[in-house]
Short mmCIF file of the C-alpha atoms (twelve columns), coordinates in Angstrom:
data_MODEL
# 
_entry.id   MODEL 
# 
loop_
_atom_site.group_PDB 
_atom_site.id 
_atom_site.type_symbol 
_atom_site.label_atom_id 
_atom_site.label_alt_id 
_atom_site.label_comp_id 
_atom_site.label_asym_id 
_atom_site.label_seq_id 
_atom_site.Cartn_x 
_atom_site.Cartn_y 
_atom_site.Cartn_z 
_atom_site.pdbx_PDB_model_num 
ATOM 1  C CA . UNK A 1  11.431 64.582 -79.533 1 
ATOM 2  C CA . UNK A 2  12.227 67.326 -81.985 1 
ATOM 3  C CA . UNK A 3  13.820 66.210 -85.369 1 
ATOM 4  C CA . UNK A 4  14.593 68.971 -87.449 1 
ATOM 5  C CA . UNK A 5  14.393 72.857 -86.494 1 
ATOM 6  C CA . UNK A 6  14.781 75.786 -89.113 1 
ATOM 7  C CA . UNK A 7  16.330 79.468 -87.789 1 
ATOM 8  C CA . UNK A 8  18.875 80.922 -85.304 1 
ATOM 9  C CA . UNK A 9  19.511 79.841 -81.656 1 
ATOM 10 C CA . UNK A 10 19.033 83.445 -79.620 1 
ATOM 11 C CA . UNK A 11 20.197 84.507 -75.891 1 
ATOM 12 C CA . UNK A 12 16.800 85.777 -74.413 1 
ATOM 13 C CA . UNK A 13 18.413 85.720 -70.913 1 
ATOM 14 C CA . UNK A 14 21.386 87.753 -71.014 1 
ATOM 15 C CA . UNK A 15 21.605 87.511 -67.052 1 
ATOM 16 C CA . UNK A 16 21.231 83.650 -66.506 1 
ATOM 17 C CA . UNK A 17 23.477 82.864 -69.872 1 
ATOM 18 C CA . UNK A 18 27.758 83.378 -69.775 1 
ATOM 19 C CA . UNK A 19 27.960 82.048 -73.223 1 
ATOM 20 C CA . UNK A 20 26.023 80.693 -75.994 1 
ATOM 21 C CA . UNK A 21 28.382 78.261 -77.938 1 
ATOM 22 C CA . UNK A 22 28.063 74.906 -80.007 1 
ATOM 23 C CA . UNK A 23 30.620 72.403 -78.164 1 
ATOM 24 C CA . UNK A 24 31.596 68.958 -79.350 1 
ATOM 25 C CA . UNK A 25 30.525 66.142 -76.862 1 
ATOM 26 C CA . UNK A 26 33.661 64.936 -76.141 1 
ATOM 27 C CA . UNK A 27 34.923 68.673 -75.254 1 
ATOM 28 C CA . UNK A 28 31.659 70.046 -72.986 1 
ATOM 29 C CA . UNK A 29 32.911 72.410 -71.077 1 
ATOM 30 C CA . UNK A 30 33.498 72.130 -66.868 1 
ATOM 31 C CA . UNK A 31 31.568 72.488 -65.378 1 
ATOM 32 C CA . UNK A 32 28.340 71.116 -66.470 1 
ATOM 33 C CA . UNK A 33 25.596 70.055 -64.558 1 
ATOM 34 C CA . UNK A 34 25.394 66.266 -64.056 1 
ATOM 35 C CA . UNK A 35 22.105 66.141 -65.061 1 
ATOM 36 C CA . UNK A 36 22.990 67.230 -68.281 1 
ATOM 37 C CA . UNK A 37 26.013 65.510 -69.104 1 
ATOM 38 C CA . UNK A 38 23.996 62.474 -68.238 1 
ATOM 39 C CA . UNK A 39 20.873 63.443 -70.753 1 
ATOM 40 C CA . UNK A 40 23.704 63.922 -73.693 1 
ATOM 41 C CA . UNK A 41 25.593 61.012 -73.164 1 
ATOM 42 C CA . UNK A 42 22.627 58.651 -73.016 1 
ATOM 43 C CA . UNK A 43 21.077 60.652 -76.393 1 
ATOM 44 C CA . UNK A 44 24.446 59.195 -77.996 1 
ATOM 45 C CA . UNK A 45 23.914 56.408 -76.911 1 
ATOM 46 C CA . UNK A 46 20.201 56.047 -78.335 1 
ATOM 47 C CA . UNK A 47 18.451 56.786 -75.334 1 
ATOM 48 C CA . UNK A 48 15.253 58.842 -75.502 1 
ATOM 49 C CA . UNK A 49 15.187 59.127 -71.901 1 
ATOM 50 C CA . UNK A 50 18.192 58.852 -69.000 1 
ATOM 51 C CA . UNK A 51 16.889 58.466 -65.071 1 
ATOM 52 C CA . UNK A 52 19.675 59.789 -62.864 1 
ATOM 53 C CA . UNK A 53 20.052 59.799 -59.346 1 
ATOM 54 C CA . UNK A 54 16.982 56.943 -58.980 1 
ATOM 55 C CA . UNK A 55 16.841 53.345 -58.580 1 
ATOM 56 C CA . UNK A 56 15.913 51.508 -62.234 1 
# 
């Protein structure tokens, strides 16, 4: 798991990207893939890893 990072975030897929934007967690914007949603909301919660769509 990364920890720290140094530079700028850059678009290298124009075609496959709409935007490039830093968005609160509480404010993601719709849609977003469940998937991803999940991974986020189980990083705030302290998870290093969040199983979706599988029996625990």
């Amino acid at each position: 798991m990364a920890s720290s990072w140094a530079g700028e975030p850059q678009l290298l897929e124009p075609d496959l990207c709409t935007e490039w934007k830093w968005w609160p967690r509480h404010a993601l914007p719709h849609p977003t893939v469940s998937y991803t949603r999940a991974a986020i909301d189980g990083i705030a919660r302290g998870h290093a890893y969040t199983q979706l769509g599988w029996p625990s």
